[in-house]
C-alpha positions as CSV (number, residue, x, y, z in Angstrom):
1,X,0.0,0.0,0.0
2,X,1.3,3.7,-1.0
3,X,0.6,6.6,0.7
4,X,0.7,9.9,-0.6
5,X,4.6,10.3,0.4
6,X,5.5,7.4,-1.4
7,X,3.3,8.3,-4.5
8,X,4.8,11.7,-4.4
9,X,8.3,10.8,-4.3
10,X,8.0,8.1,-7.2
11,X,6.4,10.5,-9.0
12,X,9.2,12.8,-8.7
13,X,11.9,10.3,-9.3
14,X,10.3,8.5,-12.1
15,X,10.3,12.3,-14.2
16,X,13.6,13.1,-12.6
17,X,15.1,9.8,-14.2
18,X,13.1,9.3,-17.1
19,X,14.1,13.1,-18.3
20,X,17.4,12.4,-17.4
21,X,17.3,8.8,-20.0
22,X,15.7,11.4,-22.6
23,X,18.2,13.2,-22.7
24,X,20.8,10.7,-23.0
25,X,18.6,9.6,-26.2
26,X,17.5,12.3,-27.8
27,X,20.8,14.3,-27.3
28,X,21.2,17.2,-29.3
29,X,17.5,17.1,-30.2
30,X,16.9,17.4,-26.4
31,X,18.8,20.4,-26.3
32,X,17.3,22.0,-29.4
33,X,13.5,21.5,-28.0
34,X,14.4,22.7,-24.7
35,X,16.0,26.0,-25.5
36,X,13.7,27.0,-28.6
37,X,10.1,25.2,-27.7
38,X,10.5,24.7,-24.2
39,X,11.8,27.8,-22.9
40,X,11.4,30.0,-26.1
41,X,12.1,33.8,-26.4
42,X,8.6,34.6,-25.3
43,X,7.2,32.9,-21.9
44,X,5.0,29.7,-23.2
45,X,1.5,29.7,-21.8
46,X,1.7,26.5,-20.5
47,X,4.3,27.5,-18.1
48,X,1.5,29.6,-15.9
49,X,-0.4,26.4,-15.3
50,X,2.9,24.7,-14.3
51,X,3.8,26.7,-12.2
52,X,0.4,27.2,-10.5
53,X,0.8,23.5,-10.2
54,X,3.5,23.5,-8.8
55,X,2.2,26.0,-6.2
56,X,-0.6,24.0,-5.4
57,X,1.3,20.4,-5.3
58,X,3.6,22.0,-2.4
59,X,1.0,23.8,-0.4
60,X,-1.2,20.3,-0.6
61,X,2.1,18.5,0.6
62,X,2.4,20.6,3.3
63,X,-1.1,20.3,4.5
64,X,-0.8,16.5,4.2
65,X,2.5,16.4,6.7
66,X,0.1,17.8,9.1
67,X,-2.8,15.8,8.4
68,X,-0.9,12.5,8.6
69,X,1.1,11.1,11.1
70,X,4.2,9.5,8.7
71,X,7.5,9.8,10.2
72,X,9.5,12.4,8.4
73,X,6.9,13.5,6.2
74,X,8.3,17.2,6.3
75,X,11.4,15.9,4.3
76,X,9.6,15.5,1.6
77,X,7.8,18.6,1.8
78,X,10.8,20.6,2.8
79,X,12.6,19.1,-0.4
80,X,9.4,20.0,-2.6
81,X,9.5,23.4,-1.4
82,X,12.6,23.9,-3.2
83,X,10.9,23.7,-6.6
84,X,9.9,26.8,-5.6
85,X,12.8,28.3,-6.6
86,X,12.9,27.5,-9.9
87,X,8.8,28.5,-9.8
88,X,9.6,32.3,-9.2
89,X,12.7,32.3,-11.4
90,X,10.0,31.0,-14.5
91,X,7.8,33.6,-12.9
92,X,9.7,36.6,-11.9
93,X,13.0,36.4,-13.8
94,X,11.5,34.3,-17.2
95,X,14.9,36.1,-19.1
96,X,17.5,35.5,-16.4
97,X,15.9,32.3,-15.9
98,X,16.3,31.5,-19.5
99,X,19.8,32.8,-20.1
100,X,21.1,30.5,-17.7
101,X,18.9,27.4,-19.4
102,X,21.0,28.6,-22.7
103,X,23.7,28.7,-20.2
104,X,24.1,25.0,-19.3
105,X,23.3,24.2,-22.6
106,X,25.8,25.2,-23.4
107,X,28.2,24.6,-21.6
108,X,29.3,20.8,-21.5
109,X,30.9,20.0,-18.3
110,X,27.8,22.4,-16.8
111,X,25.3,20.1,-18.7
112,X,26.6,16.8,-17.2
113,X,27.2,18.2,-13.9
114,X,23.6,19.5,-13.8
115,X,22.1,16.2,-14.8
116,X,24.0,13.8,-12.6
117,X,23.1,16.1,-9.8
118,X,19.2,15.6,-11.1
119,X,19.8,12.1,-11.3
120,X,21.4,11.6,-7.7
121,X,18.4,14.1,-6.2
122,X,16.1,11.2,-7.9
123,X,17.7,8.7,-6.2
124,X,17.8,10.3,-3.1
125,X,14.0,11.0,-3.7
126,X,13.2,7.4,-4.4
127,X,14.9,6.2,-1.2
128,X,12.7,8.2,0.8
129,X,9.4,6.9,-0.9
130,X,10.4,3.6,-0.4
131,X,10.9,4.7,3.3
132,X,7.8,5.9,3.6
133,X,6.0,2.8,2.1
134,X,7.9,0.8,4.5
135,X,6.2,2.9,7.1
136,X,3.1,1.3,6.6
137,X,3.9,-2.0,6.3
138,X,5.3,-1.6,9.7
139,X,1.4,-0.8,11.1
């Protein structure tokens, strides 16, 4: 049985690690989509409503650690928040926020370090579902 932890945080590390395997197989073609369709010149609609998503995903997570009663609950909520960050840079700072997209696309070594780093968060991320589904097995 999953709770909403464990959902979360397999959601999150299935996208984390499946956009990491895209990009390993789409390659260049990854890069090309990201920087002109993506994140074109102009802010795409479709960003509002993920960000607004985003929003509402964090606020419901942290309703939920105090609603339930699984141990270390905040972690996952406190780890969420931090896609906040990139929320209000999409938001706030859609230029800066791009010209640092172009920015590790650019730049090689930036590129791979970025991506391992996702791919180790989803890791991380995956552990701690699976720590929380243990938690109700446990009951």
């Amino acid at each position: 049985m999953l709770n909403y932890f464990s959902c979360l945080c397999f959601i999150w590390a299935a996208v984390g690690l499946g956009s990491r395997l895209l990009i390993v197989r789409l390659g260049e073609r990854w890069k090309d989509w990201e920087e002109h369709s993506a994140y074109s010149e102009s802010r795409p609609k479709w960003l509002y409503a993920a960000d607004l998503l985003a929003v509402a995903v964090v606020a419901f997570t942290w309703y939920m650690v105090w609603k339930t009663e699984i141990t270390g609950a905040w972690i996952a909520a406190l780890l969420l928040s931090l896609v906040l960050i990139k929320v209000c840079a999409q938001m706030y700072r859609y230029n800066s926020f791009r010209k640092f997209i172009q920015r590790v696309l650019g730049d090689r070594k930036l590129f791979r370090a970025v991506n391992w780093s996702v791919g180790g968060f989803s890791a991380v991320v995956l552990a701690l579902g699976v720590y929380y589904m243990l938690q109700l097995i446990r009951v």
